[in-house]
VEXDRENFI-893768 format. One line per 5 residues: their letters; for each residue z, x, y of C-alpha. Coordinates in steps of 0.02 Angstrom, whole numbers, plus 32768, in hexadecimal, padded with zeros to 4 digits. Each point is the difference from the previous one (the first is absolute). Layout:
# VEXDRENFI-893768
a) Z X Y; ...
***
This chain:
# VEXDRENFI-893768
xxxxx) 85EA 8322 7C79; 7F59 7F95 7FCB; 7FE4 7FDB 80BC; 8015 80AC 8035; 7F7C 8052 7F7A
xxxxx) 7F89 7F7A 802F; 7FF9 7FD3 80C0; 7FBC 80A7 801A; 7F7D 7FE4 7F78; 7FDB 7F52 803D
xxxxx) 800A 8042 80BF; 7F6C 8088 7FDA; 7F8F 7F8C 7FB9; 8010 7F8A 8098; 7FF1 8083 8075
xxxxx) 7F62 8046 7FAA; 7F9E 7F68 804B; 7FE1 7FD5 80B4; 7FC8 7F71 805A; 7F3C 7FC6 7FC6
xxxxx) 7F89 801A 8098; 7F8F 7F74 8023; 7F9F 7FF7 8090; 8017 7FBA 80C7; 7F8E 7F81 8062
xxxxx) 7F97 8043 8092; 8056 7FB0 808D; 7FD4 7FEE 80AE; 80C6 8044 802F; 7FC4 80B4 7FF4
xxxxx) 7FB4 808E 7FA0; 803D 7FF7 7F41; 80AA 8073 8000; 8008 809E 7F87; 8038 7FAD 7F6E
xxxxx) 7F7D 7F75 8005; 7F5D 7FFD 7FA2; 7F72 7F95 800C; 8000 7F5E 7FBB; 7F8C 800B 7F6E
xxxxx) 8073 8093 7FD7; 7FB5 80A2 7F7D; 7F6E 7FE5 7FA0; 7FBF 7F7F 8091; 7F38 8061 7FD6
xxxxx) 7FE4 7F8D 7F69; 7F72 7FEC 7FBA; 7FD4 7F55 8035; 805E 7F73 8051; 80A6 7FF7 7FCC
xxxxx) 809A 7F7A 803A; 80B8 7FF7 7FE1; 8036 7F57 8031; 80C5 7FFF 803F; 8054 7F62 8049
xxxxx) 80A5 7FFF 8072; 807F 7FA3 803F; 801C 7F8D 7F6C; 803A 7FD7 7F7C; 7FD6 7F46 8022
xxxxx) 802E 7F75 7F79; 7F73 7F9A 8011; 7F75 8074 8027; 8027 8090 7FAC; 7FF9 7FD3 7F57
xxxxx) 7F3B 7FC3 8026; 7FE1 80B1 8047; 8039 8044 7F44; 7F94 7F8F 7FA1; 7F5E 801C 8054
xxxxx) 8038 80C1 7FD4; 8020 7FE8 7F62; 7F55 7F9F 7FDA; 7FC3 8097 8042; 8063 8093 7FAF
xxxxx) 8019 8023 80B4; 80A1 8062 801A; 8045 8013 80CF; 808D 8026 806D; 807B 7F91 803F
xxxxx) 8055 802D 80A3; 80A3 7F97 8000; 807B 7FBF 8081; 80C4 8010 7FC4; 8024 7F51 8076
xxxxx) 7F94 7FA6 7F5D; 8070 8012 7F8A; 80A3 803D 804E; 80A9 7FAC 7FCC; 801F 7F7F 7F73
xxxxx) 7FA8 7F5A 8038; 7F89 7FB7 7F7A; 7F6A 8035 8077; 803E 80BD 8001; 801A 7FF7 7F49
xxxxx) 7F5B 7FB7 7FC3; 7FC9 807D 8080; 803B 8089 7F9E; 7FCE 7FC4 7F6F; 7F50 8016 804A
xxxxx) 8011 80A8 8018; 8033 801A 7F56; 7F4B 7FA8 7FDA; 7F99 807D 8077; 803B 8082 7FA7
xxxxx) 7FEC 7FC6 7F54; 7F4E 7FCD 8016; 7FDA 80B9 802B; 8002 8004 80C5; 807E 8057 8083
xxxxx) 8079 7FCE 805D; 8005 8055 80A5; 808A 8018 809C; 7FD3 7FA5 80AC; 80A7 7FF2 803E
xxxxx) 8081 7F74 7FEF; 7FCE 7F98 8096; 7F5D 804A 8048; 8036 803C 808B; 7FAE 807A 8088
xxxxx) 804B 80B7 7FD3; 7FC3 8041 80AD; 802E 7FDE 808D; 80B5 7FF1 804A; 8065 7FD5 7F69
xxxxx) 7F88 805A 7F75; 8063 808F 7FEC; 80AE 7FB6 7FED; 7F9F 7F7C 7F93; 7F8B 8040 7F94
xxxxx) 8058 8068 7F79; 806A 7F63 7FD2; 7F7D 7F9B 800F; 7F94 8057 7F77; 809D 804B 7F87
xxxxx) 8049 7F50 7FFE; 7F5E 7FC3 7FD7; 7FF4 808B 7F7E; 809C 7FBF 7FAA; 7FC8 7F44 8007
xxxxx) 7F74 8035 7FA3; 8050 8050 7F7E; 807D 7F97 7FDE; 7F71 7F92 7FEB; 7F9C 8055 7F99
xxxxx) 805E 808A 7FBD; 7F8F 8077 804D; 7FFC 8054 80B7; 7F6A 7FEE 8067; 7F81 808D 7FE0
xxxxx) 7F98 7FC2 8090; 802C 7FD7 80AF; 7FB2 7FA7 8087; 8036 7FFC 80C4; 7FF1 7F69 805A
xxxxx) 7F71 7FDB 8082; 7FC3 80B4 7FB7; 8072 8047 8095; 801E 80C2 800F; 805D 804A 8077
xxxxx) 8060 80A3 8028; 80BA 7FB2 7FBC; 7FAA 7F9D 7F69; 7F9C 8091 7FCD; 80BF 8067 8003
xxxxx) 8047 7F7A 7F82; 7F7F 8013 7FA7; 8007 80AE 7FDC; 80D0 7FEC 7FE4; 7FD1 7F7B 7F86
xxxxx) 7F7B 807A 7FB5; 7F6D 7F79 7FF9; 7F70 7FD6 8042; 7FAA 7F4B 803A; 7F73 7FB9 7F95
xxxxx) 7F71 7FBE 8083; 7F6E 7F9B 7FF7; 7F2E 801E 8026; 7FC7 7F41 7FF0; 8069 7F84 8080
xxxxx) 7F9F 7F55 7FF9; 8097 7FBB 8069; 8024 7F6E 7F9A; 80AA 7FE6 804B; 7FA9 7FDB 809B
xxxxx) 7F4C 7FBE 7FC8; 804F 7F8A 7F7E; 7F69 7FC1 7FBE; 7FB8 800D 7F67; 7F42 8007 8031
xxxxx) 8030 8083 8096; 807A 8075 7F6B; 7F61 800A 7F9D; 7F57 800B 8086; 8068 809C 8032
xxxxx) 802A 8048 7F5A; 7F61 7FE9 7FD8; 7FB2 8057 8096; 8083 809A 7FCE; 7FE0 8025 7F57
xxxxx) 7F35 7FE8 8014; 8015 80AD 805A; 808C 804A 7FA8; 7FCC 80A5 7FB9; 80B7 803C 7FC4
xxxxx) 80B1 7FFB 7FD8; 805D 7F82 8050; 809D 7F8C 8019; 8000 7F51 8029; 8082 7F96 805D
xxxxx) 801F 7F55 7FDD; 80A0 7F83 8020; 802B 7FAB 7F5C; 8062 7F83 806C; 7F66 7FCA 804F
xxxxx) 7FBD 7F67 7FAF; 7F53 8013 8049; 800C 80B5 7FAD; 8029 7FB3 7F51; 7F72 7F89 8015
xxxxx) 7F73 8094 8035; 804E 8073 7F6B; 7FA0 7FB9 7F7F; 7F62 7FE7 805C; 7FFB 80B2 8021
xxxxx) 800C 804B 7F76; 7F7B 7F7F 7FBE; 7FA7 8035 8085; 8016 80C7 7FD0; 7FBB 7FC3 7F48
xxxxx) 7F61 7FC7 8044; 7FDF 8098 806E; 802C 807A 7F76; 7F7E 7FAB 7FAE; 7F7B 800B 807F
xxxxx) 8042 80C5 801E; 7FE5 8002 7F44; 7F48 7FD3 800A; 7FDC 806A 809B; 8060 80A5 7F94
xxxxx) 8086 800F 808B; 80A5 8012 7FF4; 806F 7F73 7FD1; 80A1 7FBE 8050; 8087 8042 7F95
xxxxx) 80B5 7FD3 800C; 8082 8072 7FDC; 80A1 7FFF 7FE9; 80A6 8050 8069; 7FFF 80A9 7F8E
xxxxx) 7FB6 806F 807A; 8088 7FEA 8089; 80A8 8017 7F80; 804C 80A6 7FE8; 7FB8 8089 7FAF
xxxxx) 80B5 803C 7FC0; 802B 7FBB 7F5A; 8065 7F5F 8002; 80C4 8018 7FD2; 800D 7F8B 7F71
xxxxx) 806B 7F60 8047; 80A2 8025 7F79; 8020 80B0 805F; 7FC5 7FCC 80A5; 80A2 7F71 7FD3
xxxxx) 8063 806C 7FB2; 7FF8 807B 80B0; 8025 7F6F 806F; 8087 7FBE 7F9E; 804E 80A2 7FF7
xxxxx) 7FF0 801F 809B; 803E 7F70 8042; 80A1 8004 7FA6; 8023 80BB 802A; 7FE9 7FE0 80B5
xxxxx) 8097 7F7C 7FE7; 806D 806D 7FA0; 805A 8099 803E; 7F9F 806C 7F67; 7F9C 8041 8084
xxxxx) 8082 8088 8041; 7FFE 8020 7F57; 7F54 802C 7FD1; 7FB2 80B4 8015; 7F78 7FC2 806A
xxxxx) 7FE8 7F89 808B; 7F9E 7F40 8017; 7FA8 801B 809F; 7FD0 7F6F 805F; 7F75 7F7C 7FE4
xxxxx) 7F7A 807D 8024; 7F7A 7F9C 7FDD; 8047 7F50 8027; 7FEF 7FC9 7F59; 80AF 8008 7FBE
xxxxx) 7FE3 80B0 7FB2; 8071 809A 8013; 7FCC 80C6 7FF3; 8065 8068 7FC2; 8044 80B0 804B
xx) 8073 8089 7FD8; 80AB 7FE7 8053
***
């Protein structure tokens, strides 16, 4: 009878919330679909230069771990756009892995969805690939963590027509990026920072930064920059202009209020079991579905 009186309790408060909405790349593939919003996402008219910094495909043991203490020195808090192939499985590599997860989050930054294996959603395969690809990913992550993704981040910054459809099943939206010094590709230290230099001289707003935490020559510009940023705040400071101010990932979570983890539990585990059980038949409404991919259930009259 306790199960009864409080799945549809628990289901309602789940239900309440939807998927955040960040914000999608501008990509050459095509004009942004419907449910895609710039990349330095609402609020991007600040009042000076602002940046978000975000980092994908990690987590990596040996690099990422630098990447958090140069934050930290700086009360710098990012995004971190993670792989599931890191720390999938039980091998001491996929465990330490997850235990630096757990470490993002305590030290006050996010840990975002790119997928399990970065992998191109359009194309060909994308549509029988990408909803797996980002719910198992999903689910890595929170067994991680403890905590789904709020954030989510496609691969390559690809849109296309089927993509953009799993999105909208899946009820979220892809966080892009405005600043792409290529370090993947220019993997050089001096080459990372001439061109974020030459970016944020000009900067006059709002906007998000892309960076590869499993790039060492990233890891080694990091701290340069923001030394770098230091100094020209300080000039900008003489001058009476507008300093280079980060901020932090606030802007692009939900505006809904958060379901407080013990119900947002309590729903799944309820949930779960009833779907396993026959009480269903029983019940005077129906569990629809995963309507919004993430495990959740509405609830109708029957």
């Amino acid at each position: 009878m306790l199960l009864i009186a409080l799945l549809p309790l628990a289901l309602a408060a789940r239900a309440s919330a939807t998927e955040p909405v960040g914000t999608v790349p501008r990509s050459a593939a095509g004009p942004p679909a419907p449910e895609q919003a710039s990349a330095a996402g609402e609020g991007a008219a600040a009042a000076g230069p602002e940046i978000l910094l975000t980092f994908d495909d990690g987590p990596r043991l040996d690099l990422t771990p630098r990447v958090l203490e140069v934050l930290d020195r700086r009360g710098i808090k990012a995004v971190f756009f993670v792989n599931g192939w890191r720390f999938q499985g039980h091998s001491p590599e996929a465990n330490k892995a997850r235990a630096l997860l757990q470490d993002i989050m305590r030290r006050g930054h996010l840990v975002g969805n790119h997928t399990v294996h970065h992998l191109f959603l359009c194309g060909q395969r994308g549509p029988r690939i990408a909803e797996r690809e980002i719910e198992d990913n999903a689910v890595l992550i929170e067994e991680a963590t403890g905590m789904r993704p709020l954030l989510y981040r496609t691969p390559y910054g690809a849109h296309c027509p089927s993509l953009s459809a799993t999105l909208r099943k899946l009820g979220i939206r892809s966080t892009g990026w405005d600043i792409d010094p290529q370090d993947w590709r220019l993997r050089d230290p001096d080459k990372i920072l001439a061109y974020m230099q030459q970016r944020l001289r000009v900067l006059r707003r709002r906007a998000i930064v892309l960076f590869h935490d499993v790039q060492p020559a990233t890891v080694a510009a990091l701290p340069r920059l923001l030394d770098w940023i230091d100094e020209e705040n300080a000039a900008r400071r003489a001058a009476g202009r507008p300093e280079i101010r980060y901020i932090d990932y606030g802007y692009l979570l939900p505006e809904y209020p958060i379901v407080p983890p013990i119900v947002d539990g309590l729903g799944r585990i309820l949930v779960d079991a009833v779907r396993r059980s026959p009480l269903p038949s029983l019940l005077p409404f129906s569990l629809r579905g995963h309507g919004r991919g993430d495990g959740s259930a509405t609830i109708s009259p029957m």
